[in-house]
N, C-alpha and C positions, 0 to 999 in steps of 0.2 A: 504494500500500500504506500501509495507516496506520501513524503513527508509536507503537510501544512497546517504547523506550527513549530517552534524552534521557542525552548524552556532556557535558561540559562542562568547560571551562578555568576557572583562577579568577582571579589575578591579572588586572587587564584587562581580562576577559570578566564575568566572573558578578560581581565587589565592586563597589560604587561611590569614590567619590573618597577616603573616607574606611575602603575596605578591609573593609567592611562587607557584608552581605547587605543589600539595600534592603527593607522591607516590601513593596513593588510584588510583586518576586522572592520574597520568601518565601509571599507569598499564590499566586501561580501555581503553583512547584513543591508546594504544599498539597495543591491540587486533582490535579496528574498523579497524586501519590501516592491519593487517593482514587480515582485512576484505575489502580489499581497499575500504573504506567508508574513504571519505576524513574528516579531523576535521579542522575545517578553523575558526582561530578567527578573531571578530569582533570587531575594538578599535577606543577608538580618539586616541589612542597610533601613533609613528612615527612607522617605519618599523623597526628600531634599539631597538626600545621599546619590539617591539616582537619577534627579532630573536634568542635572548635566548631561549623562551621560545619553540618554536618548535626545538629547538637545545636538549634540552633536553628530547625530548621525546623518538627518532629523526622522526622527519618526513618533507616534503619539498611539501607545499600545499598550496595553493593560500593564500592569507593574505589581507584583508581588512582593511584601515587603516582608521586614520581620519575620522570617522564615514563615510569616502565612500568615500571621495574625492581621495583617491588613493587606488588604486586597482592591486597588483602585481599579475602576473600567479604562481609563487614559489617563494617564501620567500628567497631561498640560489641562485636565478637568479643575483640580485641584483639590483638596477637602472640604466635600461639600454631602451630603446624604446622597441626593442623585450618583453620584459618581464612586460613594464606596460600595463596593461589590460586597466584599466582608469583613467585621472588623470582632474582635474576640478578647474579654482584658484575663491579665492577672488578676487573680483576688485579691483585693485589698490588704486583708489582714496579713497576708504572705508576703505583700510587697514590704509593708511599713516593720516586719518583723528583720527582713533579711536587710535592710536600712539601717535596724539598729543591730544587728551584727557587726555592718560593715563600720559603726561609727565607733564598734569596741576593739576592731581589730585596725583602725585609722586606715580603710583599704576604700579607695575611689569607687562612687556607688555614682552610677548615672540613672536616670530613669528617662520613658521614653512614649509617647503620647501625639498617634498623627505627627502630624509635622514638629513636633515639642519634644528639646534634648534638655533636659534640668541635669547639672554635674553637682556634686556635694559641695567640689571644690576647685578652685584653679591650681592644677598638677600639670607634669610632665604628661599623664597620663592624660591629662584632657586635652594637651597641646598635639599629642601623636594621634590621638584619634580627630582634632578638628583637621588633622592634616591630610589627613589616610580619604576621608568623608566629602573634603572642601565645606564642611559644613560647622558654623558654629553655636557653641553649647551656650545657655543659660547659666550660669553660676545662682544658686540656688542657696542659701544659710542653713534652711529651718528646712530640709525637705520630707521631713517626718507631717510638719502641717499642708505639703504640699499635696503627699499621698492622699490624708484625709478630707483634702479640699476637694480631691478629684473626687473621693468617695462621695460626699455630698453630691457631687454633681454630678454620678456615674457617670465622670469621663471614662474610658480606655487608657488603659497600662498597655501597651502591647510591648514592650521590650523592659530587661533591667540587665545592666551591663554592668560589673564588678573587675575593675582593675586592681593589678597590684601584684606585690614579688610573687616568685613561683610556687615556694613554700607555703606562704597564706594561702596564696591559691587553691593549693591542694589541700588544707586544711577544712576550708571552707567548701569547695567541691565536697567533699568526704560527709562534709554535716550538711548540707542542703539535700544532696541525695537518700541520707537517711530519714531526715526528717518529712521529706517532701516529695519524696517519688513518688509519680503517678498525679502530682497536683500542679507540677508545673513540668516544663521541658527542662533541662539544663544542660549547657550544651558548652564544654572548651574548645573554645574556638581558639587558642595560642595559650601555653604554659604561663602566659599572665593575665590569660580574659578569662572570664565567665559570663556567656550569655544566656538569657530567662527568657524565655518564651512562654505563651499560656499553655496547659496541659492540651493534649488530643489533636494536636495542632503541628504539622509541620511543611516542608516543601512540597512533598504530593499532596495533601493536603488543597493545598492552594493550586497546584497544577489542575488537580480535578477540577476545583472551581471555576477555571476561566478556560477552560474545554467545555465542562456545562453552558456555562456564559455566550462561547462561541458557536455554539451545535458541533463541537471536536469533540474526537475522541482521544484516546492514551495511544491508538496504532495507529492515530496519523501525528505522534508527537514523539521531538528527540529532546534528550538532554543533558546537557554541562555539566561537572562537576568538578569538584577538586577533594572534599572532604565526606568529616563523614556525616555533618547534618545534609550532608549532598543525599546520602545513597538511596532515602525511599523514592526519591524524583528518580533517579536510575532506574530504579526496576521498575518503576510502574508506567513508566513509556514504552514507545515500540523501541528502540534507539538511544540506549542509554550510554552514554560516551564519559570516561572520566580520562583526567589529565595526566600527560605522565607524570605531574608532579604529584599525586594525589599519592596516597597510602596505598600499602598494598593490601588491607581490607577493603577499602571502597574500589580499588581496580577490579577485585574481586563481581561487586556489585555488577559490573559496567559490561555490555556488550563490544563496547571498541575502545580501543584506548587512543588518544591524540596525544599531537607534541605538548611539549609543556606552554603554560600559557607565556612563558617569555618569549617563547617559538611561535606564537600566531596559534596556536592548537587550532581554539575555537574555527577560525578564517580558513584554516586547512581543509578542516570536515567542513564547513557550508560550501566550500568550491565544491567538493565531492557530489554535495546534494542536489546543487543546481546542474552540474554538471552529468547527473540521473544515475551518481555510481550507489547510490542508496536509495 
């Protein structure tokens, strides 16, 4: 069956070393678009994280965020009800509890709300991630009354991010997983991140929903990866492609493997596609 739609991860997978879209990559995703094969990336990123990046291609096509907990119809819609496809929070009392953990252990707690980055504090750690994102944070004092505020107003939590050495890291990994499996995601994304997503919630997840969205199915869909919140998006496409950078469990996952993304991977396999070798 042929391929029309194309799912993609970004960090790892779709940027090159310098966090960029490569010309290679923007020239292919070009052509799908002439091909109206939609190219929809798939991120913990906020939606500000990736509007660059479909800015420069151009294109204006669903956007998966937060490894799924928010789900826009088009990227230049913006946050508006019309235009969020699906949106899913953290419980509250988990968020404001794992806050005050991080303010005992003095370890960078961000939290994360549609378009809304609150940091605890201004750290190295918030300078490397406004860097990585192009996106900048909030500096937040009291963000214990923040959480609650949102509780008031049942905003969405859809992300909580916890930087910090690698030790704490893994200290704190070790106790949110006991305490909390099954009630939220938790996800190391680098030996000094810890990212929170909402429970039941991940990239397939969200993959499914804008195949519902589109009248697509999972055997007319391929997908990107690099890690391992990558791998259910892997298998549950027709074409599940991970990078050679990626681990050798998620390669596992993966029906093809591609160059690495410093190598064009992604640009390599969409020539392929267009080209009818898939």
């Amino acid at each position: 069956m042929p391929i029309k739609i194309v799912f993609s991860d970004v960090d790892g997978t779709l940027l090159n070393k310098n966090r960029e879209l490569s010309s290679a990559t923007i020239y292919q995703i070009r052509k799908l678009t002439e091909q109206n094969i939609p190219f929809v990336m798939v991120s913990a990123r906020m939606p500000a994280g990736m509007t660059h990046l479909y800015h420069e291609v151009p294109m204006n096509n669903p956007a998966i965020c937060y490894n799924g907990a928010l789900i826009l119809k088009l990227i230049d819609e913006g946050i508006n009800n019309s235009n969020i496809l699906f949106s899913k929070t953290i419980e509250y009392g988990i968020a404001l509890s794992i806050f005050r953990i991080c303010q005992k252990f003095d370890l960078h707690f961000s939290l994360y709300s549609f378009n809304l980055w609150f940091a605890s504090k201004s750290d190295e750690w918030r300078l490397r991630e406004e860097n990585n994102t192009k996106v900048k944070a909030t500096i937040h004092s009291n963000l214990e009354y923040k959480i609650l505020e949102f509780q008031n107003q049942q905003q969405h939590i859809h992300k909580l991010m916890v930087m910090g050495e690698s030790m704490l890291i893994d200290s704190l990994h070790n106790l949110l997983v006991k305490q909390y499996s099954g009630k939220i995601n938790i996800y190391r994304s680098k030996d000094t991140y810890i990212e929170i997503t909402p429970a039941t919630i991940n990239k397939a997840t969200g993959c499914t929903i804008v195949l519902n969205h589109l009248g697509l199915s999972a055997e007319q869909a391929i997908a990107f990866g690099d890690n391992l919140n990558d791998t259910e998006m892997l298998e549950m496409v027709n074409v599940g492609v991970a990078m050679e950078n990626a681990p050798p469990e998620v390669k596992l996952k993966a029906k093809r493997i591609a160059p690495a993304n410093t190598n064009d991977g992604v640009a390599h396999i969409l020539e392929e596609i267009l080209n009818q070798k898939i």
